[in-house]
Structures are given as C-alpha cells and as structure tokens.
C-alpha positions as CSV (number, residue, x, y, z in Angstrom):
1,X,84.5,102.6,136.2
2,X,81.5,104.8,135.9
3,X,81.8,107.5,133.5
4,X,78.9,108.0,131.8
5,X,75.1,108.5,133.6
6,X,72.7,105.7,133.9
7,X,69.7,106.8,131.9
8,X,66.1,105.8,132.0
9,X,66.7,103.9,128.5
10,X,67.9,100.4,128.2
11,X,69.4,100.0,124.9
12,X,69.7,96.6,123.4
13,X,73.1,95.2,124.0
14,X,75.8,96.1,121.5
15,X,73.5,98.5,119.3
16,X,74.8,101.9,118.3
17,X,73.5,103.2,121.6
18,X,74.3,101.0,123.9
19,X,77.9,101.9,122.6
20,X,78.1,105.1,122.4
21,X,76.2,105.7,125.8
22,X,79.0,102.8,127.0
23,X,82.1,103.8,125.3
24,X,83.9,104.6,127.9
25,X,82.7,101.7,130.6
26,X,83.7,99.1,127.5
27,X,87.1,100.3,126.7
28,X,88.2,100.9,130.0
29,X,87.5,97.2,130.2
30,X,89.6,96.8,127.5
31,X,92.4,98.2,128.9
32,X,92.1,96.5,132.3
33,X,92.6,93.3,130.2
34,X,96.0,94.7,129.1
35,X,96.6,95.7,132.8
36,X,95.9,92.5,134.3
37,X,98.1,90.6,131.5
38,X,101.0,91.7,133.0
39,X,100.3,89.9,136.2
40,X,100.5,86.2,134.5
41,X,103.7,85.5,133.5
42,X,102.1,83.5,130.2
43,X,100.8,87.3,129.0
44,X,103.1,89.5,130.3
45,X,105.3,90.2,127.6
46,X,102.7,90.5,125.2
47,X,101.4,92.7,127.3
48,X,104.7,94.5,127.7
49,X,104.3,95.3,124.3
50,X,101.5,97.6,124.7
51,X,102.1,99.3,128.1
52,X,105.8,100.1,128.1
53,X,107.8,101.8,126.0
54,X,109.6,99.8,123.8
55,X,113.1,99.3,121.7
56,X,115.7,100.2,124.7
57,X,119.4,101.0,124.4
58,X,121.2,101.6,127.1
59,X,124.2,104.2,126.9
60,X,127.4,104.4,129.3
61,X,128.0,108.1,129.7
62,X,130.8,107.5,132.5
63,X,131.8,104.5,134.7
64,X,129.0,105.8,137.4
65,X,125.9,106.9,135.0
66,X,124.1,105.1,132.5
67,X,121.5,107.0,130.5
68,X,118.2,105.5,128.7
69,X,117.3,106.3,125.3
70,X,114.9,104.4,122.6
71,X,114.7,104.5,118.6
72,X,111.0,103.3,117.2
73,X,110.1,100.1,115.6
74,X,107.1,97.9,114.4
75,X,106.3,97.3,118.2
76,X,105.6,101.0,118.9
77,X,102.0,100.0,116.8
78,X,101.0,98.2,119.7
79,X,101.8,101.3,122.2
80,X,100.2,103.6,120.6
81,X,97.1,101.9,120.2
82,X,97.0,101.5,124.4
83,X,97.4,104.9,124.5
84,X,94.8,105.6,122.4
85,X,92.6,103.5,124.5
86,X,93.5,105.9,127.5
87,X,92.7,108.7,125.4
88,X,89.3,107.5,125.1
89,X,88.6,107.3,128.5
90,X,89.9,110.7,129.5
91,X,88.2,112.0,126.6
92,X,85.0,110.6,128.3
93,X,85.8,111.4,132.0
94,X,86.6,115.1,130.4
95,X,83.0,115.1,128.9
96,X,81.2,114.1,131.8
97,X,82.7,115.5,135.0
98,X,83.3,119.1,133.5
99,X,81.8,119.9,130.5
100,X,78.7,118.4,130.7
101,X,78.1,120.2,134.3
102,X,79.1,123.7,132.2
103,X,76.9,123.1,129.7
104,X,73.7,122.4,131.7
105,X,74.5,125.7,133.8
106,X,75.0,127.9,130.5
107,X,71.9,126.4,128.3
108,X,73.9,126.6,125.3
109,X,71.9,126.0,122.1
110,X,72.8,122.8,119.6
111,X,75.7,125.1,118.0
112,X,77.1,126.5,120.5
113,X,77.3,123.3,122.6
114,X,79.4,121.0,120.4
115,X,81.8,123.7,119.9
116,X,82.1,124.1,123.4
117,X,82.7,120.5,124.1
118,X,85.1,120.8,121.1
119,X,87.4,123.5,122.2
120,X,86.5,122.8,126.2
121,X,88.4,118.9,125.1
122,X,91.2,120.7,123.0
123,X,92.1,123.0,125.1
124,X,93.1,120.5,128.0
125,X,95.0,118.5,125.1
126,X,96.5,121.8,124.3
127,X,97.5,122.9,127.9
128,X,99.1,119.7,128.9
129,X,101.1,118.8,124.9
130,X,101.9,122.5,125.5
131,X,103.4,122.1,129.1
132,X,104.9,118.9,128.8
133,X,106.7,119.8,125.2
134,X,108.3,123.1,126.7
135,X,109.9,120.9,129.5
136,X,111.4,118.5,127.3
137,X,112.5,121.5,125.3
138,X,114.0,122.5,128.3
139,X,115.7,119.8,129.8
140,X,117.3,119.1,126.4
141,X,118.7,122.5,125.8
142,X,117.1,122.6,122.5
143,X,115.9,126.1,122.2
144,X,119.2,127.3,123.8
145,X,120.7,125.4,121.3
146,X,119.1,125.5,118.0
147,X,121.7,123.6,115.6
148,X,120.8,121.1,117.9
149,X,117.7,120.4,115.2
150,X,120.1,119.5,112.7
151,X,123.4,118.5,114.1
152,X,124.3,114.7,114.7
153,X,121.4,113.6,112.3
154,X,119.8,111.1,112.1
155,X,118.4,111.2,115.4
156,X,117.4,107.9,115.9
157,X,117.8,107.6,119.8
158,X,115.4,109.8,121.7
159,X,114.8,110.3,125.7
160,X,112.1,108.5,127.1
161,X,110.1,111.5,127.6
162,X,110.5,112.5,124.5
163,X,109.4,109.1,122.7
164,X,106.2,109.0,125.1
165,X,105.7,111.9,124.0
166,X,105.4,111.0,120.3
167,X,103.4,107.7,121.5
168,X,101.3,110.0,123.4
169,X,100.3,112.6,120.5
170,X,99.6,109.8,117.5
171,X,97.8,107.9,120.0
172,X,95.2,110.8,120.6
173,X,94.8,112.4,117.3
174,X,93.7,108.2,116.6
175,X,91.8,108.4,119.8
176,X,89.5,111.2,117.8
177,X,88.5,109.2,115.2
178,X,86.3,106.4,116.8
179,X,85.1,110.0,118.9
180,X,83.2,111.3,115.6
181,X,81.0,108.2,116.3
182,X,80.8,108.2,119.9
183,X,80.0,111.7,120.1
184,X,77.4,111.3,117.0
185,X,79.2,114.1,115.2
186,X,76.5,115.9,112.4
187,X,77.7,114.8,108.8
188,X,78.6,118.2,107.5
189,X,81.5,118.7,110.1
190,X,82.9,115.3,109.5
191,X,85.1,116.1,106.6
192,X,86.4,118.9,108.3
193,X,87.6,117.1,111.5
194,X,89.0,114.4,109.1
195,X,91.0,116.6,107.4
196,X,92.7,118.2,110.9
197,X,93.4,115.1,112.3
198,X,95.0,113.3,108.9
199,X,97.0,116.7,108.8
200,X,98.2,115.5,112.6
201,X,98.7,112.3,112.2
202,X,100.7,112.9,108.9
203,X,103.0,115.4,110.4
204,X,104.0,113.8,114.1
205,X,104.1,110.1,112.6
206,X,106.4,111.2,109.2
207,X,108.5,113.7,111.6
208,X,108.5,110.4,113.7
209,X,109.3,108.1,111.1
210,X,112.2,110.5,109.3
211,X,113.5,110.9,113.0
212,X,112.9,114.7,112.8
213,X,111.8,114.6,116.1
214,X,113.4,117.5,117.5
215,X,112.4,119.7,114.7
216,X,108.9,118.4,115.0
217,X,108.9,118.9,118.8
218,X,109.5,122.8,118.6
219,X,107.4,123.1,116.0
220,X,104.5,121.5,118.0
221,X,104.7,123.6,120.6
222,X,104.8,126.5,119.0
223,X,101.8,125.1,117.2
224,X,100.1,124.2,120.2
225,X,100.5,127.5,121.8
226,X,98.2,129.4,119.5
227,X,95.6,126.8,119.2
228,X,95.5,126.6,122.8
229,X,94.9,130.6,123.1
230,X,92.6,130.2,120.4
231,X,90.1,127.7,122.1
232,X,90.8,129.3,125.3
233,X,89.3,132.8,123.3
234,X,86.6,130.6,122.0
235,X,85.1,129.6,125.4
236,X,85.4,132.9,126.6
237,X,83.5,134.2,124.4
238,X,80.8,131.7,124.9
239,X,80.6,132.8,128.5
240,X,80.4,136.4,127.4
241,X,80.3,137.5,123.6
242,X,81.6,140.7,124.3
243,X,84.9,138.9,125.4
244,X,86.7,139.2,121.7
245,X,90.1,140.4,122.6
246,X,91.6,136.6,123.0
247,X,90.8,136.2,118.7
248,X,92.8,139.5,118.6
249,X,96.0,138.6,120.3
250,X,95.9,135.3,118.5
251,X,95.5,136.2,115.0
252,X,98.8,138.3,115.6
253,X,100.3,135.3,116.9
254,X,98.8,132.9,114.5
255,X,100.3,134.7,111.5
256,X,103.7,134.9,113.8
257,X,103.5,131.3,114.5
258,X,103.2,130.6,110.8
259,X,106.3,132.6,109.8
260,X,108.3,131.3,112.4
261,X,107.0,127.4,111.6
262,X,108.5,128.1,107.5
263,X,111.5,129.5,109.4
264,X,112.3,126.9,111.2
265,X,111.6,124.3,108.7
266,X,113.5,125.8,105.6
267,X,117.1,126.7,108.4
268,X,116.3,122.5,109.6
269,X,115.8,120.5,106.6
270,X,116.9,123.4,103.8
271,X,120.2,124.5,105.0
272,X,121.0,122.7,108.2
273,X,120.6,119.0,106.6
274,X,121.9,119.7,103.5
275,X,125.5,120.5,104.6
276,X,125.0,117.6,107.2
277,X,127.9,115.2,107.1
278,X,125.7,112.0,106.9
279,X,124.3,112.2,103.0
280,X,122.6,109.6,101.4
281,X,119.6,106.9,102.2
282,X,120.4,104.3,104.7
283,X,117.5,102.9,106.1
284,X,119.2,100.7,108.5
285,X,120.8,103.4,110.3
286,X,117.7,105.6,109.6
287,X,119.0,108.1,107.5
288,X,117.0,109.8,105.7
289,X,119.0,112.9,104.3
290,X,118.6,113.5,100.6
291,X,117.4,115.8,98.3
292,X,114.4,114.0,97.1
293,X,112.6,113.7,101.1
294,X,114.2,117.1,101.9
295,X,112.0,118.7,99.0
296,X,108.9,116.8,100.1
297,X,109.0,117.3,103.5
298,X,109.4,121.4,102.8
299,X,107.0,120.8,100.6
300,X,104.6,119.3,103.0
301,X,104.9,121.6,105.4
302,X,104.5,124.9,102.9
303,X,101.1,123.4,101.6
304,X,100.1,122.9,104.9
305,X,101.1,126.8,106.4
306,X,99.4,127.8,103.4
307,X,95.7,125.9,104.0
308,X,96.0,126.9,107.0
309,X,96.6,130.8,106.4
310,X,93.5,130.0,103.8
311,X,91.7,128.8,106.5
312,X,92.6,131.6,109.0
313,X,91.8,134.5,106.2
314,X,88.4,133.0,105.7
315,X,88.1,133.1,109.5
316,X,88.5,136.7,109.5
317,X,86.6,137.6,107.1
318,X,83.8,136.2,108.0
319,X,84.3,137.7,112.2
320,X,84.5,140.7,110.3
321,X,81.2,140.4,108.6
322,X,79.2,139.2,111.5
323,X,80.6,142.2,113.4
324,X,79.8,145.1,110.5
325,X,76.3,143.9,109.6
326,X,74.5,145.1,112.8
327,X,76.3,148.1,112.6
328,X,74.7,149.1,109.1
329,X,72.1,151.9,109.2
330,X,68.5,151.4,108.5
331,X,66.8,153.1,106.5
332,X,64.4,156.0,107.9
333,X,60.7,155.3,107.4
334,X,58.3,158.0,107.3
335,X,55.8,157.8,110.1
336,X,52.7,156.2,109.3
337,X,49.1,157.2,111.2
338,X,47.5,154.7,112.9
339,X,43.6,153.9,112.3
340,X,41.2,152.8,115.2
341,X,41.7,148.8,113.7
342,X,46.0,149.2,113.5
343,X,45.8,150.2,117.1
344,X,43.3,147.0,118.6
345,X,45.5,144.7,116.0
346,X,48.9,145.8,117.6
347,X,51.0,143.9,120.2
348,X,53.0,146.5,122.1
349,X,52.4,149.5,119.9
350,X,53.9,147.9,116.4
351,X,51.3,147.4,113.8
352,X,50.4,144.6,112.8
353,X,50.8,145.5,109.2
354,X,54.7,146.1,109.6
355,X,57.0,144.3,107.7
356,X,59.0,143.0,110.5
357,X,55.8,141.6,112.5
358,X,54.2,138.8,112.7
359,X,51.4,138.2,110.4
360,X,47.5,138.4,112.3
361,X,45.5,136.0,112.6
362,X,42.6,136.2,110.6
363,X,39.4,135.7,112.3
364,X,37.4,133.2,113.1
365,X,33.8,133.4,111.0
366,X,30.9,133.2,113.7
C-alpha cells in the first residue's frame, strides 16, 4: 500500500527516517497481520480480539426481535489499539493525497503549512465524529429525550454504534501521539498538543469508564461542532486572509458551546444522578453514583471549560492586536531635500539614508 512518495534518498533501514518517511507502508503491514489472523483458525480468536467489537449481550425485546448491545472490559485495550493502527494510516493517506497536493499549489511558508496540515487533518476528524455522533443521537432519541442522560443509570449496555464509536475516538486521539514523531513536530508546540489530546483521552475514556456515555456523546458533538467551524475558518483564511467572518461566528458559538457544556453537565451528574434510584458504589454492576465521583467529575469538567475559555480569551486578544497594529497612524515626517549624492544613492526614489531602508553599501576603495 503506497502512501507515501518514493524519494531520491535511501535511508538506512529502521533509522528515524526510514520510519517516518515509511510509517504508513509499516503499519499498514501491521494491521494486515491482524487481518490475515483471522483466516487460521489457530489465530483467529486472538485476532477477534482486536478487530470486532467485543463483550456481547444479547437482549429479547419480543418473541420475533432480538437486539445487540455491549458493556466494555479489559478486552476493549486490544480494540482500540487496532483502531489506532487505522487511524494512522488514514492520517497518512489524508496527508498525502490532499493536503500535500494543497500545499504545493498555495506555497505556504513553514508556519502556515503545519497549521494547515493540522486543521486540514482535524477538520475531516471533525466532520465525520460530528456526523456520525448526531445520528446516533438520533436514532436513540436522546436529544428528544434528555432525562434519557440520567435515567436508568448506570448505563452499562450500549448499541454497537455507539461503543465503536467510543473505540473509534480513544483510538485516534492515541493515534496522534506516535504522529508528533512521524510528522517531526518542532519542540515548542509539543507540550501544547500533549496537553489537548490528554484532555481527550481523559474525558471520552473516564465518561467511558463511569458509563456516562450518553452524557459524554452530546457533549462531544456539541464540542465537535465548533472546533470543526473553527478549523474550517482557519483554512479559509489561509486561502484568503480577508476571509475572517468564520472566527466571528464561532467565537459566539464557542462561548455558547461552553455554557451549554456546564449546563448539561451540572442538570446530568448534579441534579439528575443525585435523585437517581441506584445510590452507592458497586463496581460489579458499574455503578458509579456517589457523591465523592459526582464532585470530581463536575469538577473536571469546570477546570477544563475554564482553560479553555483562558485559552479562547487569549485567542482574541491577540486577533485583536494583530488587526489594530496596522491600523495605527504614523507619524508625519517633514519633508526632507534631497542632495545630488541622496538621489544617485536611492533605489526607487527612497533615500538611502531613511530609516526604514536598507543600509548602502559602502564602496569599494580603487
């Protein structure tokens, strides 16, 4: 599976650049290994394990339909790191067949060219979490129904689509952190994209864990939503800077977003779960309700609507800097006469002896 160019360069086999230039080519083998186990009979259930969704139970609604759901386990380890593997590889074919072709047409600088390839590979994740969310939100009639967060918990049995979907998300936010090698991230933004994605993986695996996973699925895609609009802004812009009104309509909606995320959260786990009829910690049955995990998950979730609302204000401020400092008036300099030497030093009628111009060359002793 060729995904990434042949270059000119042989690398020595297994050095740093032989794999980051092979990534893709070596973990796809990877997962054809895992593909072709489940032809032998000796390897396919291990690997079972990692392809297919695991912990089944099978529920009788009537004498004429039975309905699928699954609860998580130990096992889900090994399907979430297969996923991952996939992630990888449509990371890569992302990268090559679209937004390396953009970049080489828009001769972006340094700068501007990893954050295109950053939002350009978000905002596919974006688009398709955000699609694929609002139909299970849909078909499971939880936004016309919103005690539906809370009632009946725990929630240990989930729809299939719903449990991929939860395999799905851990298994790219883990995808992204081998990516900070492949794609030779600089040191400085490191920390950053560590911080995001443990924020991620904290959130989806604990709502996961907790079986909060219908609170944590609205609140996802409303999440989703204005990240998508905001990356979608962000390459926009890139194409043409004057483009700014996508950053406008999404700072209104990020701050919405934000309000409705602590909304959500303190109805759920601070009213809805506290008059619950299940009480108590029963990790068997996966129950999770008292007062102690209550607090810290609302806890949790407050720090992290408040970073972020940190974040975003710093984010303004500085667009609002960039956008007032041309705008500032220079001062008016009195007009200054020219001698014969000024006007044969000049390059197109500025002086030589300007401030703002380069300094002359001095001359070359005969």
């Amino acid at each position: 599976m060729g995904i990434r160019k042949k270059t000119n360069k042989n690398p020595p086999v297994l050095s740093h650049e032989f794999i980051i230039q092979n990534h893709a080519d070596i973990v796809s083998c990877v997962a054809m290994v895992f593909l072709l186990g489940l032809m032998f009979e000796v390897t396919s259930k291990v690997a079972v394990l990692f392809i297919t969704v695991q912990y089944n139970v099978t529920i009788s609604a009537n004498e004429e339909s039975v309905v699928n759901h699954f609860h998580y386990g130990l096992k889900d380890v090994a399907t979430v790191f297969f996923y991952m593997l996939v992630a990888i590889i449509i990371h890569a074919i992302i990268q090559e067949y679209v937004l390396d072709k953009i970049n080489r047409k828009m001769h972006f600088s340094k700068t501007k060219h990893s954050k295109f390839n950053e939002s350009g590979q978000l905002s596919a994740f974006y688009l398709f979490s955000f699609g694929w969310g609002t139909s299970i939100l849909m078909s499971e009639n939880f936004l016309s129904n919103p005690v539906s967060l809370w009632d009946g918990y725990p929630h240990t049995l989930m729809p299939f689509q719903m449990k991929l979907y939860f395999i799905s998300q851990m298994g790219y936010w883990l995808h992204t952190l081998p990516e900070i090698y492949f794609q030779k991230t600089k040191k400085e933004d490191i920390p950053r994209q560590l911080v995001y994605i443990a924020l991620y993986l904290v959130h989806i695996a604990g709502a996961y864990i907790l079986n909060l996973n219908r609170l944590a699925l609205v609140l996802l895609v409303l999440h989703y939503f204005t990240e998508l609009l905001f990356h979608v802004s962000r390459l926009v812009y890139f194409s043409n800077d004057k483009r700014q009104t996508g950053f406008t309509v999404w700072a209104v909606l990020f701050v919405l977003g934000r309000l409705l995320t602590l909304s959500l959260s303190v109805l759920t786990v601070g009213f809805g779960l506290s008059n619950a009829d299940q009480q108590g910690l029963n990790l068997a049955n996966g129950n999770f309700n008292v007062l102690s995990v209550r607090i810290a998950v609302l806890a949790t979730i407050c720090v992290t609507q408040a970073f972020m609302m940190w974040k975003f204000i710093n984010f303004q401020l500085r667009r609002w800097r960039e956008q007032a400092q041309p705008l500032k008036p220079k001062k008016p300099q009195a007009p200054k006469t020219k001698s014969k030497k000024d006007k044969a030093n000049g390059v197109n009628g500025v002086s030589s002896n300007g401030a703002d111009s380069p300094r002359a060359k001095k001359e070359k002793s005969s």
